[in-house]
C-alpha positions in Angstrom: 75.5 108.7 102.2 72.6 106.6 100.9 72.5 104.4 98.0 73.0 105.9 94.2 71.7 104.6 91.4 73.3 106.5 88.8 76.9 106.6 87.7 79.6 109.5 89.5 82.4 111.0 87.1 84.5 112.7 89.2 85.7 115.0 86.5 88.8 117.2 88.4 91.5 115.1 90.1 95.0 115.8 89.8 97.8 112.5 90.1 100.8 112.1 89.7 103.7 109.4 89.6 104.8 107.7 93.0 107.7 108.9 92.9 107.8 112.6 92.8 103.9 112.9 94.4 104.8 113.8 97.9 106.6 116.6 96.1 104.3 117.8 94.0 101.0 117.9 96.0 103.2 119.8 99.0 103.6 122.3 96.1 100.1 122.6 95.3 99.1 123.1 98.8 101.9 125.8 99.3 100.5 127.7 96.3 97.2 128.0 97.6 97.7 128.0 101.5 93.9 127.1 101.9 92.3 124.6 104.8 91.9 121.6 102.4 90.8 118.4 104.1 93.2 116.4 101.8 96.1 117.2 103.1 94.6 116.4 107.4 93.8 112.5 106.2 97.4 111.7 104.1 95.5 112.0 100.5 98.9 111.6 98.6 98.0 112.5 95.2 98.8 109.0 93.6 96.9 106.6 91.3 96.3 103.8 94.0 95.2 106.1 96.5 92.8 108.0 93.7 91.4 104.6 93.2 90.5 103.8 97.0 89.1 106.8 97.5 86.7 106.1 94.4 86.1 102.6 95.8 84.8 104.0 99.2 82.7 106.6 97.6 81.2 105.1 94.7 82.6 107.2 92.0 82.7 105.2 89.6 85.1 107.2 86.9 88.0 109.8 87.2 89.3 112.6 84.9 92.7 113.3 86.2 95.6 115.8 85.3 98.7 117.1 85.6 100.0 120.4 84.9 103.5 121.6 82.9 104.8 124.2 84.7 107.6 124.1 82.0 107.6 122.9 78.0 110.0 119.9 79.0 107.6 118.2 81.3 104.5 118.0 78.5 105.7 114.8 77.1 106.1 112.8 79.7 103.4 113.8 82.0 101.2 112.9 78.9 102.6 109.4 78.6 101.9 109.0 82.3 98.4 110.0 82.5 97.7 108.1 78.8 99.3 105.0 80.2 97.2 105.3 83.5 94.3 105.5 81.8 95.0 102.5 79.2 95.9 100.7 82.9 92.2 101.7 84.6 90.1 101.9 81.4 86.3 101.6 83.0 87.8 104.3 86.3 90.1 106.4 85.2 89.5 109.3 81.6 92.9 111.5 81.3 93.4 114.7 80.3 96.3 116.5 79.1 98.7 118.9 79.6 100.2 121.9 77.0 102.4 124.8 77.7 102.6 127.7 75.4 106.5 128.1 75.3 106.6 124.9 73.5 108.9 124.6 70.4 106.3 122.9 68.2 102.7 123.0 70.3 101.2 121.5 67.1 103.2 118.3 67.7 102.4 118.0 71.2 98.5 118.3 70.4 98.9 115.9 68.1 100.4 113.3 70.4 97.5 114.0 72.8 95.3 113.1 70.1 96.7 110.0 69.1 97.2 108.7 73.1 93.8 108.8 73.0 93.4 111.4 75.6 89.8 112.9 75.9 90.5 116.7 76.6 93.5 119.1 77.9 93.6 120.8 81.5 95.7 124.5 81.5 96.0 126.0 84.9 97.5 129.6 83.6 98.2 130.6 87.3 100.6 127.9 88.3 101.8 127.5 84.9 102.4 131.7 85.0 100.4 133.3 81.7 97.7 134.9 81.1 94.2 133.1 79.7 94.2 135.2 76.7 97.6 135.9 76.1 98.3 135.4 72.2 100.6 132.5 73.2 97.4 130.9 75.2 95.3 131.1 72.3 97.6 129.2 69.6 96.8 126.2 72.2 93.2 127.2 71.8 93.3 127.4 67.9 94.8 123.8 67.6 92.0 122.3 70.0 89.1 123.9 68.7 86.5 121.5 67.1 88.6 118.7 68.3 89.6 118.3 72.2 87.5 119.9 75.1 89.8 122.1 77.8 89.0 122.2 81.5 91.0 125.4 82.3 91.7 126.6 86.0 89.5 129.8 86.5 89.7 132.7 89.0 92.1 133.7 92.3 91.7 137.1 93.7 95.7 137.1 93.8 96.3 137.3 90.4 94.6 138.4 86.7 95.7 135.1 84.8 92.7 133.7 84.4 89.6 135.6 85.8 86.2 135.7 84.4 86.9 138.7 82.1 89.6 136.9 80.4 87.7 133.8 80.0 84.8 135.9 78.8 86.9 137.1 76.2 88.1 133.5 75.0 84.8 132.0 74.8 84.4 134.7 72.2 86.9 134.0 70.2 86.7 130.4 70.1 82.9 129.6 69.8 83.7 126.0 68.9 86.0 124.8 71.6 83.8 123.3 74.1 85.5 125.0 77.7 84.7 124.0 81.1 85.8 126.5 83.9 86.8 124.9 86.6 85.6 126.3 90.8 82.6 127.6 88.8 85.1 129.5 86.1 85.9 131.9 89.4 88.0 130.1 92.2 87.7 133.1 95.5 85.9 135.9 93.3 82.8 134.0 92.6 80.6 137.4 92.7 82.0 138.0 89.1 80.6 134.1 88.2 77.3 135.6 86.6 79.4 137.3 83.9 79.7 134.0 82.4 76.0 133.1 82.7 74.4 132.1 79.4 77.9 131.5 77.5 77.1 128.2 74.6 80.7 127.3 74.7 81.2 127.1 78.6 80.5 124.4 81.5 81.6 124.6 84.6 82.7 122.3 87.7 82.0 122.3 91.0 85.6 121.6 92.5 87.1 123.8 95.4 83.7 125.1 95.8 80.7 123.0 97.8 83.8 123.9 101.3 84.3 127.4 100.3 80.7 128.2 99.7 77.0 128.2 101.4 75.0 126.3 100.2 72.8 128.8 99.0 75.0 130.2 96.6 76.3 126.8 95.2 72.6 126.4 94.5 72.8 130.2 93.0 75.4 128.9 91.0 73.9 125.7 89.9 70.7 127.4 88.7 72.9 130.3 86.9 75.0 128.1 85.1 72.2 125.5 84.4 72.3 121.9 85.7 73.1 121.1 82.4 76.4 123.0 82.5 77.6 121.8 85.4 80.5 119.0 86.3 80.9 117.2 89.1 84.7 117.7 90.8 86.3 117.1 93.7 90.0 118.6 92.9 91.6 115.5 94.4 93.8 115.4 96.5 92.7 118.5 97.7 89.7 117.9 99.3 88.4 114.7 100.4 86.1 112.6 97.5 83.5 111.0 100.0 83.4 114.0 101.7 83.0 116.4 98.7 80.0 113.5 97.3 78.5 113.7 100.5 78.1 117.6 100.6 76.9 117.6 96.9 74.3 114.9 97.5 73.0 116.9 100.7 72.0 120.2 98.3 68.5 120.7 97.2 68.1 119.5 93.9 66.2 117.9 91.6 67.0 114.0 90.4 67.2 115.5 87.4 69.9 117.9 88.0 72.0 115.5 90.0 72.4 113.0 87.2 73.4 115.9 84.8 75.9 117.0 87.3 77.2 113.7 88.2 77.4 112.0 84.9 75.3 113.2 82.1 77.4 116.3 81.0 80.7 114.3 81.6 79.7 111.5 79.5 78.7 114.3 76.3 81.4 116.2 76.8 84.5 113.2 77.0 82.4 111.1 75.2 81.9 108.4 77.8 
C-alpha cells in the first residue's frame, strides 16, 4: 500500500454490541443482497474487530453508527456508541441515531448533545420514511446550526431518499451541514450531478470505489470537489484495507487525497 504520511478518518463504519452483531450485520447484508467483501473474510461488525482492521490499514480514526429501526432503540444505541467512543478517544468519533416516531425527538437530540456525540446518521431506507417527509424534517430543524447528519442516500429500489429528495432538504435547511453518503446516490449515481454545487452538502465515498470505474469515481470526485468529499469504507461491509488500497490507487492530486482522507472530516466533526 505504500507509506502515508497523513492521517485516515474513516468516516462511515457501522458497529454494534457483541452480543446482538452477528444478528444485525446478517440483516444488513440481507437488505441489500450485494457482493460485499466483508461478509467473504468474517468482518463481524464489532468494536474489536473495527479496531484491527484500522490497526492493519493505518486508519487512524473511525466514525461509527448504528441505526433505530424503531424509537425504543435510540437511547440505548446512543449510550453504546457514546460510551465506545469515551473507551477509544484518539480511534473511534460516534455518531448518532434518531427516529422520527419518537415521543419527544427534542429530548433525544439533546442527549446526543450532551454525550458529546459529534453528528447524527439517518438511513431513511432501512429505518422506512421518506428524506423529506415532514416527520424527517423536525429531526432536521432541531440539528440545524448545531450537529452535522451523514444521511444514507440513493437505492434504485425505493424513493426514500434519492437525490431529488435530498435536493429538496438542502434547501430547506441551508445551515445544517449534510453529508450524503455512496456519493448522495447509492446504485443511481447518474442522478449524482443534481447535487453538484450544493453549499450545505459533502459527500462520502462508501459502497462506491467496488461498485464503480474508476473513471467515474474520479467524475465524481471532481463534481463534488475534493473538498466535499469524505473518506468511507461502510464497514463491515466492505473490507478497510482493501477499500484504502483502491482509493490510494486513483489519480489524484496530494492535495485532494488529504482533503478526502482527513481534512474535511476534521472541519466537519471538529477533530
Amino acid at each position: 500500500m505504500g507509506e502515508i504520511s497523513c492521517p485516515i478518518i474513516d468516516t462511515h463504519c457501522h458497529v454494534y454490541p457483541d452480543k446482538i452483531a452477528d444478528k444485525a450485520v446478517a440483516g444488513t447484508f440481507q437488505f441489500y443482497d450485494a457482493p460485499f467483501t466483508g461478509k467473504k473474510v468474517g468482518l463481524d461488525g464489532t468494536v474489536g474487530t473495527l479496531l484491527k482492521e484500522n490497526e492493519r490499514s493505518g486508519i487512524s480514526c473511525s466514525c461509527i453508527c448504528s441505526v433505530a429501526t424503531t424509537p425504543h432503540q435510540v437511547h440505548s444505541i446512543n449510550r453504546f456508541l457514546a460510551e465506545t467512543a469515551k473507551e477509544h478517544p484518539q480511534q473511534i468519533v460516534a455518531l448518532g441515531t434518531l427516529h422520527p416516531d419518537s415521543e419527544d425527538l427534542a429530548a433525544d437530540v439533546e442527549e446526543v448533545i450532551s454525550l458529546g456525540i459529534r453528528g447524527v446518521k439517518i438511513h431513511p431506507d432501512i429505518q422506512g420514511f421518506a428524506l423529506d417527509d415532514e416527520r424527517t424534517l423536525r429531526i432536521f430543524e432541531l440539528l440545524e446550526g448545531r450537529l452535522p447528519v451523514l444521511l444514507h442516500t440513493g437505492d434504485y429500489r425505493y424513493d426514500f431518499s434519492n437525490p431529488q429528495r435530498l435536493l429538496r432538504v438542502l434547501k430547506l435547511f441551508p445551515r445544517l451541514h449534510f453529508i450524503g453518503a455512496h456519493f448522495g446516490s447509492y446504485s443511481v449515481w447518474e442522478q449524482a450531478p443534481l447535487l453538484f454545487g450544493q453549499e450545505n452538502l459533502w459527500v462520502d465515498c462508501s459502497s462506491t470505489l467496488p461498485l464503480l470505474g474508476d473513471e467515474k469515481v474520479i467524475e465524481l470526485i471532481r463534481g463534488f470537489g475534493s473538498e466535499r468529499v469524505l473518506f468511507g469504507t461502510d464497514y463491515p461491509m466492505w473490507v478497510p484495507h482493501e477499500e484504502l488500497a483502491h482509493f490510494l490507487r486513483l489519480p489524484l492530486t496530494e492535495e485532494e487525497r488529504e482533503n478526502i482522507l482527513h481534512r474535511n472530516a476534521e472541519k466537519l466533526f471538529g477533530l
